[in-house]
C-alpha positions, -999 to 999 in steps of 0.1 A, spaced: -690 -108 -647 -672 -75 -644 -651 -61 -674 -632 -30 -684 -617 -20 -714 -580 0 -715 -568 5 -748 -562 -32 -764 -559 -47 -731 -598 -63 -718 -605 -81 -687 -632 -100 -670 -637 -115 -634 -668 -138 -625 -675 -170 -605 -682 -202 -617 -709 -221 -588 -700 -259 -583 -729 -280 -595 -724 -299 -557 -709 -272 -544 -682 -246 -532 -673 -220 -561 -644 -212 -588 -639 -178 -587 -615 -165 -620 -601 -129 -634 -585 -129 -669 -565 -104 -685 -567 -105 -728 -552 -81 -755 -576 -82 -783 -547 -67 -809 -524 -101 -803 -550 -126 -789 -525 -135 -757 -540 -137 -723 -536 -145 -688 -556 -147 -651 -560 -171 -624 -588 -197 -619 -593 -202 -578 -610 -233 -567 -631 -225 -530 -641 -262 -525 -654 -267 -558 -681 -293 -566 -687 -311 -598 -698 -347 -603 -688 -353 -567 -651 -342 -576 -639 -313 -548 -614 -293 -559 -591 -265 -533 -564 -245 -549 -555 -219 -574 -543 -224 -609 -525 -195 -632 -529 -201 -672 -518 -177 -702 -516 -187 -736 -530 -174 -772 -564 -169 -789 -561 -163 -825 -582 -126 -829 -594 -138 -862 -607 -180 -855 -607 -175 -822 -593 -205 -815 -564 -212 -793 -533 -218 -805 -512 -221 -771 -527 -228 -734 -504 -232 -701 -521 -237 -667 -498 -240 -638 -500 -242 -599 -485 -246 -569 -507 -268 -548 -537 -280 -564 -558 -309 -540 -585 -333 -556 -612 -353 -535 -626 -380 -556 -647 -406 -534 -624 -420 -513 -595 -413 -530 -573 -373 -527 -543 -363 -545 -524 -328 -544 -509 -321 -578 -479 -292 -583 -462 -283 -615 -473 -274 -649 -493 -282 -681 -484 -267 -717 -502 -271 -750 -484 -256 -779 -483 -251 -814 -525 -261 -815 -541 -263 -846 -574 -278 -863 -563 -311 -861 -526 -314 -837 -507 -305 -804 -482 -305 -786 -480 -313 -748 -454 -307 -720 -462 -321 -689 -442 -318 -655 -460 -323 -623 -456 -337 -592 -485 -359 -575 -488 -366 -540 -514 -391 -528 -533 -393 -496 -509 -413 -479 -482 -384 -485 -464 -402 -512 -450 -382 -543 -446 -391 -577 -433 -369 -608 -434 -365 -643 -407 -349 -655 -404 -330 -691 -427 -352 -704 -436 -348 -739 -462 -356 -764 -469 -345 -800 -503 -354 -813 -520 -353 -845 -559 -363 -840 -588 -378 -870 -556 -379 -895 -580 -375 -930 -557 -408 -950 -566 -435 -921 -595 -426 -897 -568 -425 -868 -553 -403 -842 -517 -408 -837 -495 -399 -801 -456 -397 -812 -424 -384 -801 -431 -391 -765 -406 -388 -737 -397 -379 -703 -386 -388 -673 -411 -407 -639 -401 -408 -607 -418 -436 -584 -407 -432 -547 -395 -469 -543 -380 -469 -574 -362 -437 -584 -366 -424 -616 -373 -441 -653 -364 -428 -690 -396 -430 -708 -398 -435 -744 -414 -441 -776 -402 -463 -800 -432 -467 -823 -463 -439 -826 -492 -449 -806 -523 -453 -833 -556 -450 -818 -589 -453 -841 -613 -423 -833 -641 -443 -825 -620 -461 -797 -606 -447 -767 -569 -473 -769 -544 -475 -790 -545 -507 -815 -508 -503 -819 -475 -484 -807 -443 -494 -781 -431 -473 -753 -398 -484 -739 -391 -473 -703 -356 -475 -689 -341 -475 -655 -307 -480 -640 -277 -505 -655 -305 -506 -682 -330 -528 -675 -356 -519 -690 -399 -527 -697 -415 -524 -731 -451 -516 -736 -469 -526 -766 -505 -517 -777 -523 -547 -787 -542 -551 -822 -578 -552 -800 -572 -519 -788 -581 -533 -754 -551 -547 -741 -512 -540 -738 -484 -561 -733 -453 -556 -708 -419 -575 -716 -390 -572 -692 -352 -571 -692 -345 -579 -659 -303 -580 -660 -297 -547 -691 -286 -578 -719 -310 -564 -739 -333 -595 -740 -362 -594 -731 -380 -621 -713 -410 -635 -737 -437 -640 -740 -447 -608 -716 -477 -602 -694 -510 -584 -710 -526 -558 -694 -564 -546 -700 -560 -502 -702 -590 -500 -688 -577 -511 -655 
């Protein structure tokens, strides 16, 4: 690529070649002093592992200048289209990672996602702390997550967790945690991860009593 050095401030523009195709041509703007940074990542029909990609994405964030590690990353874009197979989505909105150590994160996530068929879902300030390999149990751990969905037939959710989600680092599911999601008059759906770490099971409130109807339906996450 191309670089130039001003002062503290370095930059650097190249292009990345799809392995099927099209090219991802990026620019980035870093002060060595402070570690922040900041370009654009552009996405000419992009190619890779028959995934086609068409937009442009922004992202900033941090590199510590002594570990060079990053401790903060936020990519964000306006229209960003996906062609997987048969399927396409168009995804708008924004992705943080904060406060990004050796072993946890934080994630803010709110994005809109608009199918083929023109229909537009949204996540809304959705939020996830995450601590990953914790040293005392073997097990990564999702907590403190909320946020608001919207699903066009159904208007929007309160989404929350109740009980961290516990996944074992040699699995790719949680074995145990609840999410509670909420809509209007309170009815409400609870999610729990099953011991197997395979499975899930959904209870419902139908009426906002506060009951749920038992025993519930289980769900494979795989599908």
């Amino acid at each position: 690529g191309n670089s130039a050095v001003a002062g503290a401030m370095v930059s650097d523009s190249d292009t990345i070649p799809g392995t099927c195709g099209g090219s991802a041509p990026y620019s980035i703007t870093m002060d060595d002093v402070t570690g922040d940074f900041s370009g654009t990542l552009s996405f000419n029909g992009y190619c890779d592992d028959g995934d086609t990609l068409t937009g442009s994405v922004n992202f900033s964030g941090n590199i510590n200048p002594v570990t060079l590690e990053a401790t903060s990353i936020s990519l964000s874009s306006s229209s960003l289209t996906v062609v997987s197979s048969a399927d396409s989505f168009t995804i708008a909105g924004s992705i943080a990672f904060t406060g990004i150590t050796s072993n946890s994160e934080n994630l803010l996530i709110t994005l809109d996602i608009r199918d083929g068929a023109g229909t537009t879902y949204r996540f809304q300030d959705f939020k996830f702390s995450m601590t990953y390999d914790s040293p005392s149990v073997g097990t990564d751990r999702m907590h403190a997550v909320s946020g608001k969905f919207y699903h066009p037939a159904y208007g929007y959710v309160d989404v929350a967790s109740t009980s961290d989600f516990l996944t074992l680092s040699t699995s790719d599911y949680p074995y145990s945690g609840v999410l509670v999601v909420t809509g209007s008059g309170g009815i409400r759906a609870r999610l729990t991860a099953n011991s197997d770490s395979q499975t899930f099971t959904v209870v419902v409130d139908a009426n906002g009593d506060g009951i749920y109807a038992e025993p519930g339906t289980i769900y494979r996450w795989d599908e």
